[in-house]
Structures are given as C-alpha cells and as structure tokens.
C-alpha positions as CSV (number, residue, x, y, z in Angstrom):
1,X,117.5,94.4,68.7
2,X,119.9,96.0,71.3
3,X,120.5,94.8,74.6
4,X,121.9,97.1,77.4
5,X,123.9,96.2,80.2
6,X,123.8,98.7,82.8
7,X,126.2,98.9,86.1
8,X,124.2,101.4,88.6
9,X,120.7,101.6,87.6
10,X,118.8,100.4,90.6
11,X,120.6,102.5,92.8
12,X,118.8,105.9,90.8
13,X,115.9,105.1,92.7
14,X,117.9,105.2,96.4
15,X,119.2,108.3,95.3
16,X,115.9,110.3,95.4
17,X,114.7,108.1,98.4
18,X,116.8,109.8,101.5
19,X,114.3,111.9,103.8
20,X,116.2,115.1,104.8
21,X,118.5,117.7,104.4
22,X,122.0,119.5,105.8
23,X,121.8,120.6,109.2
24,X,119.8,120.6,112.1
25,X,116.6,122.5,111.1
26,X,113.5,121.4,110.3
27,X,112.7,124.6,108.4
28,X,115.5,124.4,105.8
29,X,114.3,123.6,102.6
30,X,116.4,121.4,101.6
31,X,114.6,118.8,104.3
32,X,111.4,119.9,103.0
33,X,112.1,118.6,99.2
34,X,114.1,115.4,100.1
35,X,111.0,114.5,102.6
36,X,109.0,115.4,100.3
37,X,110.5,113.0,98.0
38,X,110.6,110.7,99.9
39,X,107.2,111.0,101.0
40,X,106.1,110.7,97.3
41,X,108.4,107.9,96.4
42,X,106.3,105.8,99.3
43,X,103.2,106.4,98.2
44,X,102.6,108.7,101.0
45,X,103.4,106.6,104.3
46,X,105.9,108.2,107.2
47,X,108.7,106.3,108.3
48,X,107.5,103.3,110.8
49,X,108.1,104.4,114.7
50,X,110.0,101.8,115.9
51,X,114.1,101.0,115.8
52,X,115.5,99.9,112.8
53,X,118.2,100.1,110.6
54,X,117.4,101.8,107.6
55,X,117.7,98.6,105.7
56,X,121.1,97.6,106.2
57,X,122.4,94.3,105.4
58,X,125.7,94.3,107.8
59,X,125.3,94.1,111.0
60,X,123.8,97.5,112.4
61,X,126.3,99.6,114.6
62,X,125.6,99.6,118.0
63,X,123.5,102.6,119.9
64,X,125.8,104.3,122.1
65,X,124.5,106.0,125.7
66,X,126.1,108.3,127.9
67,X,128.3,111.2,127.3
68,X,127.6,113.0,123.8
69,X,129.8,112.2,121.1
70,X,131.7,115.0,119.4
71,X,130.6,113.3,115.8
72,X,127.0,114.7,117.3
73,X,128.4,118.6,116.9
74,X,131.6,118.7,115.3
75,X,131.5,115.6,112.8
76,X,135.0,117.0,110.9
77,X,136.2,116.4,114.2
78,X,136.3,112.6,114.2
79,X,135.6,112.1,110.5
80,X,138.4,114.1,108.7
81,X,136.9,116.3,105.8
82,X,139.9,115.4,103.3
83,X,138.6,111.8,103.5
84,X,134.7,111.5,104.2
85,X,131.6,113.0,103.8
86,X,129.5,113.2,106.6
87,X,125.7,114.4,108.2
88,X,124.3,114.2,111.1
89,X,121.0,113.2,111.8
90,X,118.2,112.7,114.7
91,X,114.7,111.0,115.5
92,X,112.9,109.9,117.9
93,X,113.8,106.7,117.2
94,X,116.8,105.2,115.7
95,X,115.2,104.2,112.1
96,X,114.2,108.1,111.8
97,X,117.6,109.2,113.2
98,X,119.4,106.7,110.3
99,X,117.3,108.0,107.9
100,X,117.6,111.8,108.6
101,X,121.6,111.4,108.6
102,X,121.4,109.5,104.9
103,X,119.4,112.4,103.7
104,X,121.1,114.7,105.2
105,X,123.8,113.3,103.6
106,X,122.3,113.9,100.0
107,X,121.1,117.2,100.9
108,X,125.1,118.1,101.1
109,X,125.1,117.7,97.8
110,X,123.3,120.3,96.9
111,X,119.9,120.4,94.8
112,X,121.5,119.4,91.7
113,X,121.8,115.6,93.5
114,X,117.9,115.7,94.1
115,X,116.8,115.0,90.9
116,X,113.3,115.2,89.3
117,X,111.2,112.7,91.0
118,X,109.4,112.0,87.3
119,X,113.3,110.8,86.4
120,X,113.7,108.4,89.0
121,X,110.5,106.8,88.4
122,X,110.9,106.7,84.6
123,X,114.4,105.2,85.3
124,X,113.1,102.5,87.4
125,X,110.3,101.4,85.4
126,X,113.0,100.9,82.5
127,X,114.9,98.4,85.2
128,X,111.7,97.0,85.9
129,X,110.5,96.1,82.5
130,X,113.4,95.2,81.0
131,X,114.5,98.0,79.1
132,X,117.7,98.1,80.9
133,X,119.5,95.2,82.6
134,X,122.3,95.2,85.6
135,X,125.7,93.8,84.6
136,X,127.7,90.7,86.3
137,X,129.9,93.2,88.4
138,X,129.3,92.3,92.0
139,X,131.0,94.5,93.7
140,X,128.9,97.5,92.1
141,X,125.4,95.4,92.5
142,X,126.1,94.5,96.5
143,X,127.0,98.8,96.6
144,X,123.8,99.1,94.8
145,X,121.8,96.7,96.6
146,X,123.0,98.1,100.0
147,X,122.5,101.7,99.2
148,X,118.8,100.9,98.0
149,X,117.8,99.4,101.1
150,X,119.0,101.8,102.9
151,X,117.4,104.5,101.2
152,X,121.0,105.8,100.7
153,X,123.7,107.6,99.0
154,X,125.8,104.2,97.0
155,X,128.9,104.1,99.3
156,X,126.9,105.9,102.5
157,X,127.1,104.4,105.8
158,X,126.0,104.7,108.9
159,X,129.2,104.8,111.5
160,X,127.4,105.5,114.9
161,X,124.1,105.9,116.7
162,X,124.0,107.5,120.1
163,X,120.4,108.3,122.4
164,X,120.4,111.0,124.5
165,X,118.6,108.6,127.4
166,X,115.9,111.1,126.8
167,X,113.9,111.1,123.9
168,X,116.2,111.5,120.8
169,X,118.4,109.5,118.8
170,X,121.3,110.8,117.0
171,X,123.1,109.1,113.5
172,X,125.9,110.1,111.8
173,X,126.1,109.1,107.7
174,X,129.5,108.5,106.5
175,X,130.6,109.0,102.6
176,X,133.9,107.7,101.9
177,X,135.3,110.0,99.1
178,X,137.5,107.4,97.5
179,X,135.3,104.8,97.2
180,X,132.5,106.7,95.8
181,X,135.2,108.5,93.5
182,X,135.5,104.7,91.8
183,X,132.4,103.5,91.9
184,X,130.7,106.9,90.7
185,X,132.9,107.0,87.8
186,X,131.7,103.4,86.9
187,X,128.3,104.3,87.0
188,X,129.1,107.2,84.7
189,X,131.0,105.3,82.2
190,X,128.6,102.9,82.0
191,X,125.9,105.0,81.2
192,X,127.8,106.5,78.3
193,X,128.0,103.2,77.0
194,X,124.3,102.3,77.3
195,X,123.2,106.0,75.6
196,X,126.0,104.7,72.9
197,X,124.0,101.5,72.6
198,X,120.8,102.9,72.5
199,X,121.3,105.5,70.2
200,X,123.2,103.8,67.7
201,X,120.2,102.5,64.8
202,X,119.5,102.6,61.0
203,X,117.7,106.3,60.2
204,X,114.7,103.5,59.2
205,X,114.8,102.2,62.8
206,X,115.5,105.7,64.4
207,X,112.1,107.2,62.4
208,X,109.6,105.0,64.4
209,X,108.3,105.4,68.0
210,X,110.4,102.8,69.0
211,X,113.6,105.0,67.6
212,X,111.6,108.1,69.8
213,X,111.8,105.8,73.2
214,X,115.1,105.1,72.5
215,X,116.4,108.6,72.4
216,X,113.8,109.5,75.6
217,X,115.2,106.6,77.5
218,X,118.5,108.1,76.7
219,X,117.3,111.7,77.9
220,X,116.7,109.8,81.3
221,X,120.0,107.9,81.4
222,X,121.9,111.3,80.7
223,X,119.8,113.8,83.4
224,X,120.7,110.8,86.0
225,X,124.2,110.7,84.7
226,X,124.8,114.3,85.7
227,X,123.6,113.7,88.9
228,X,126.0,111.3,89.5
229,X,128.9,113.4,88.1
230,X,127.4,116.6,90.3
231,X,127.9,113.4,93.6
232,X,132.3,113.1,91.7
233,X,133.0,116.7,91.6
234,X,131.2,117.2,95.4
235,X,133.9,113.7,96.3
236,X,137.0,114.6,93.7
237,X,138.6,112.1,91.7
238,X,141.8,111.8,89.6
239,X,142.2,113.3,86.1
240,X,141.6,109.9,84.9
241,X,138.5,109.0,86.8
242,X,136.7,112.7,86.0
243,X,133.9,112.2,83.2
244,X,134.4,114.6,80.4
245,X,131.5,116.5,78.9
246,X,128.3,114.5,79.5
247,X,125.0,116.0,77.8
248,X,122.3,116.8,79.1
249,X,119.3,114.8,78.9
250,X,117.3,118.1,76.7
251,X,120.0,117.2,73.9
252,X,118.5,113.4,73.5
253,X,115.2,114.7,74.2
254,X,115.4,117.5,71.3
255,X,116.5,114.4,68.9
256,X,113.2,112.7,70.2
257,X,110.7,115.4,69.2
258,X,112.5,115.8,65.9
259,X,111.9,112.4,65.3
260,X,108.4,112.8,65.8
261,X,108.7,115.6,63.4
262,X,109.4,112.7,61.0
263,X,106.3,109.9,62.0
264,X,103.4,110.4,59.6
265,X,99.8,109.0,61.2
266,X,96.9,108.8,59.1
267,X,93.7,109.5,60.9
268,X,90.8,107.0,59.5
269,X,87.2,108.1,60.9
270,X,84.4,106.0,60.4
271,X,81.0,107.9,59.9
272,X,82.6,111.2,60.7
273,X,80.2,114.4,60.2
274,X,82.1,117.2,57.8
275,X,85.4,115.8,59.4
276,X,84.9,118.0,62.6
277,X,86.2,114.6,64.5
278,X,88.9,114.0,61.9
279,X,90.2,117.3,61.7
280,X,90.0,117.2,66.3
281,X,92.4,113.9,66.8
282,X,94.8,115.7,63.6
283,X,94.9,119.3,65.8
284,X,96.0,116.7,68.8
285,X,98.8,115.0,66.4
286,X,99.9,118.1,65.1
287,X,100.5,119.3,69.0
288,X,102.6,116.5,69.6
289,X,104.8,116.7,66.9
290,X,103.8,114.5,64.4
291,X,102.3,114.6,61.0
292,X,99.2,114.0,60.1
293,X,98.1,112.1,57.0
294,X,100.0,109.5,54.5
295,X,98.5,106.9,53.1
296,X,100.8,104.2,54.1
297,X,101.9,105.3,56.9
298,X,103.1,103.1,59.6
299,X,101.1,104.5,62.4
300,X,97.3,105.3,61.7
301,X,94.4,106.4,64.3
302,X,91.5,104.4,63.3
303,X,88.6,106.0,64.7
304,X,84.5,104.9,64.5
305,X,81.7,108.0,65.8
306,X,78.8,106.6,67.0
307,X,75.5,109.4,67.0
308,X,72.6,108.0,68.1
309,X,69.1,109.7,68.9
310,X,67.7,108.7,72.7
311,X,64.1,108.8,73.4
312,X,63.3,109.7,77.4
313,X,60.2,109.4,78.4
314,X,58.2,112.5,79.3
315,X,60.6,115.0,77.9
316,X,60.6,118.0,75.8
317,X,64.2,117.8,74.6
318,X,65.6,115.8,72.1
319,X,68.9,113.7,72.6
320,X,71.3,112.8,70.7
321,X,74.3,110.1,72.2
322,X,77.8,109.9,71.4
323,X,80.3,107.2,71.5
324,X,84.0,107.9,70.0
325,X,86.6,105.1,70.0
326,X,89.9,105.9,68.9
327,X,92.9,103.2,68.5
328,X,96.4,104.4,67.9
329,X,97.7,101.6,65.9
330,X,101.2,99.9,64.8
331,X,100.0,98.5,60.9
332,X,103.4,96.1,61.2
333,X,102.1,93.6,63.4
334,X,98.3,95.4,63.7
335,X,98.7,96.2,67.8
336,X,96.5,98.9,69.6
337,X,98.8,100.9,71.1
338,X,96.7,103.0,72.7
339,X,93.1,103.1,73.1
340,X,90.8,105.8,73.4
341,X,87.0,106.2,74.5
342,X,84.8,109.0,75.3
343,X,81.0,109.1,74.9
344,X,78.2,111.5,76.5
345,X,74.4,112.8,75.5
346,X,73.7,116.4,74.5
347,X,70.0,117.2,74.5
348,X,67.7,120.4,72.3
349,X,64.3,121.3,71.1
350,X,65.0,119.8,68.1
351,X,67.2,116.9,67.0
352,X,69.6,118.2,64.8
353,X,70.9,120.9,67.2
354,X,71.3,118.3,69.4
355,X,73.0,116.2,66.9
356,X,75.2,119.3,66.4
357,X,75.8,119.5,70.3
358,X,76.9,116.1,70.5
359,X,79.3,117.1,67.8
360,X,80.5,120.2,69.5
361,X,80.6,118.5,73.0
362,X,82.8,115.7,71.5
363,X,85.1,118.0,70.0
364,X,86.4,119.6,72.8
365,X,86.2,116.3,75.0
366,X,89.2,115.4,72.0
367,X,90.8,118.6,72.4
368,X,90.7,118.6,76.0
369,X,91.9,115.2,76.8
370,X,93.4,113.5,73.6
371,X,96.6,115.4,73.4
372,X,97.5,115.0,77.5
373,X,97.0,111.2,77.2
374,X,98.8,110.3,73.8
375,X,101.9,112.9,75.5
376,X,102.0,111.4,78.9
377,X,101.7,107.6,76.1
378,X,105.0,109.0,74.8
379,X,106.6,109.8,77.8
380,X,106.0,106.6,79.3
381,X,107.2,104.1,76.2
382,X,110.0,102.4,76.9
383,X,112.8,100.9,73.8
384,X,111.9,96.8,72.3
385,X,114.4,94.9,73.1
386,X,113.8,91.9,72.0
C-alpha cells in the first residue's frame, strides 16, 4: 500500500484552537465561534488563570509596565501593514491576553480560516493513527510544533505584552506575511501531493471501503487545503508561490459515495421471521449508498434474531424477548468491522402478538439507529496503509 508523507498536518489542529476574534468586543461573533472552538477542542475546560505563555518554546517576551504602548491602539502604527499581520488581545492575565491576541489573529482571517471543527478532528485522528505521516523538513515541523503549542496561527508570534498595573493584560500577535507566504505554500503543495497519492489505485482497489476512506481522507485534506490558501491570499504571495485551482473537499467526497454506489453487501439473517429483519438492515444499506445483496460479495452483514418467550411470575401478559446481533464483515481476512447489538421484551395477552411486538419493536430500533451508526462508521474510517 501507499504511504503519505505530509509537511503541515499537525498544525490543522492549532488552526481551530485560537480562542477569539478581531477587535476589542466581547460581543462580536467572531470571538464567540473561535471560543467556542476552542472550548470544544478542550473538552470543555477555560483557559487556566495564572501567567503563561501560550505554549511557547522561545523565550517568552517580556511584560512591559508603564505608559501604554501605541501597538495597544494603533498596531499598523508600529507593525507596518505591508509587512505583518497583527491583533491585539487582552486578559486578565497574561496566558488569556496571549491567547485572545492569537485568536484574534485568526479571526482576521475571516470565517473561511475557522474551519469545521468535525475537519480538524478527522484530520488529526488521521496523524494520530497513522494514516498520514509528517515529512523530514525541519524547518516546517519546528513552525508546526511552535504554532501548536501555542494554539496559534503557523508563523504567529507574540511580539509584546504590556499590564495596565491595574487588572488587564494586553498582547499583541504578529503574522509575518513573507514567511507565512512560503511556508503556506508548502503546506499547500504538499497536500496536492498526498490527495495525488491517495487517490491514485486500481478501479479493483478503489471499489472497496478502503478505496471509500481514501477518497474521504482526501475530502478532509482538500477542505483544510483551502483553508490554508484562504490564510495566502489574506498574506499575498508571488505568481509562483499562489496555488492554482484546489477542489473542494465535496468533489472527493462525491467520488466517495459513488463508490459506495458500487460496494454490494449481502445481508445473511439467521432465524429471521418473513424477512421483516432482513428487509430492516437492507432499507439501512440502501440509505447509505450501498447495494444490497450478491452472493459473493465482499462485504456481508451476518445477522442471528433471537425470540424467546419469558415467563414473569404473577402476570397476565405474555412476553416475548429479543436479542439482534448484527456484524458488518470483511470475507477477505473474515474481520468484524462493525458490530451491532440491540435486544428488548415486548409483552400481550397472547403470545404471538407479543411475538409480533418484539418484531415490530425491533424493526424500528434498526431503522432508528442502524443507519446513524454504520454513517458516522464511514465517516470515521481511515485508508490501510500498510
């Protein structure tokens, strides 16, 4: 199989981890969504109250007292426009007041740089597991390494603190444009080549889930991609160094369901009654995209139904139990690739309307759940490559 060497893609995940947004107002939106972000990104906790440096491996600037500096209302007026990027941020400490400025610092972007928080996790866990690796170019890694720690912008930095001797902090976040002009246009280049890798298979290899992953890991690469060339336009580049026409990630994701489109599954149900629970895990398929049926296929859902009558004591009813497990399995080397269980009791006057409950209730437990678990399976399967 494949393997993908990848430039920038640890730094996706400090691109959606900056707290705030343009200027000083707590009601702009913009602040809502990055905190929000950021927020959801940490599982829920605030930043820590206590001084810090946003993660930064040089040695932090120093915090300034005193007279205001005119970076603290007029930034263009120390940082010239034509050559840096810059935000101002404040907290009531100095790890708050770094961390507003480096969001603030996205949020200049525009919402177009604040990409879907479902991306950025998707893209990580592909770095995490494997799927994609980081390449031996160290000055891009200790940019990316820096910029993650500092929940950052790659290429931000912060260039001044100064306290008020009162009870706020202010930060100003710096963006040179050149630099992030080069490295940017790495990252983007890079990524071409890695959808180019990924993409590239035999129409055999390409009709299997693993040829569907492939083209959704793609779908990732290419939304973050125009991210990143949405951060170039914002810093300018050369003629040379601007990315022509990138996709968008729909285009790979399009080829992905189509693929689908292509995947027979053969449903086998063991002590089924009149197919009801057959013909429930096929409606499910079907939603997806695939087709049901074949008789060798690849793929097949092997499911056994369980009905069982249940005697309580001192009760009128009848009740009938039952127990569904479903296994989604690869034939090839006979793994479950994803497992299914649901069971209940449905109870009547007489047993075989319970029976029929059971049926009924089981049903609609399949098309209630089934479909939302094998989707959110798909979403979530990331390319062999071994």
């Amino acid at each position: 199989m494949f393997k993908i060497r990848y430039l920038a893609v640890l730094w996706a995940v400090s691109l959606m981890g900056c707290a705030t947004a343009p200027q000083p107002s707590r009601e702009d939106d913009a602040v809502a969504a990055a905190q929000a972000a950021v927020v959801a990104m940490e599982g829920g906790n605030q930043v820590p109250a206590q001084g810090g440096t946003s993660g930064r491996t040089s040695p932090p600037v120093k915090v300034s007292k005193g007279k205001e500096p005119a970076w603290v209302s007029a930034p263009d007026a120390v940082y010239d426009k034509n050559i840096f990027v810059t935000a101002v941020g404040y907290g009531t400490d100095r790890n708050q007041a770094e961390k507003d400025a480096l969001g603030r610092l996205v949020a200049v972007f525009g919402q177009s740089v604040q990409a879907d928080l479902k991306t950025i996790t998707s893209y990580s866990e592909a770095v995490s597991k494997g799927a994609v690796n980081v390449s031996e170019n160290t000055v891009v890694q200790n940019a990316i390494k820096t910029s993650a720690e500092m929940d950052a912008l790659i290429g931000a930095e912060i260039e001044d603190v100064w306290f008020d001797s009162k009870n706020t902090y202010y930060a100003v976040a710096v963006l040179e444009k050149a630099k992030a002009s080069r490295l940017y246009t790495d990252m983007i280049r890079s990524n071409e080549r890695i959808i180019h890798d990924l993409i590239a298979m035999s129409l055999e290899e390409k009709q299997t889930l693993d040829g569907f992953s492939r083209y959704q890991l793609a779908a990732t690469i290419a939304d973050v991609n125009r991210v990143y060339a949405n951060v170039l336009t914002i810093v300018g580049g050369t003629s040379d160094s601007m990315p022509g026409d990138i996709k968008k990630g729909d285009n790979y994701r399009l080829e992905a369901m189509n693929i689908t489109k292509s995947i027979p599954i053969q449903v086998r149900v063991i002590d089924d009654r009149s197919n009801r629970i057959k013909d429930a895990f096929a409606s499910a398929l079907t939603k997806q995209g695939f087709r049901s049926g074949g008789i060798d296929s690849r793929y097949v859902l092997q499911v056994r139904v369980d009905f069982s009558p249940v005697e309580l004591p001192n009760q009128q009813n009848k009740f009938t139990r039952y127990a569904i497990e479903a296994n989604l399995m690869d034939t090839r080397d006979t793994s479950v690739l994803l497992p299914f269980n649901i069971n209940g009791r449905e109870g009547h006057l007489s047993l075989s309307e319970a029976e029929n409950r059971a049926v009924v209730a089981a049903e609609k437990k399949i098309n209630d759940t089934y479909g939302t678990i094998l989707s959110n399976y798909l979403a979530s399967l990331l390319p062999n490559t071994k």
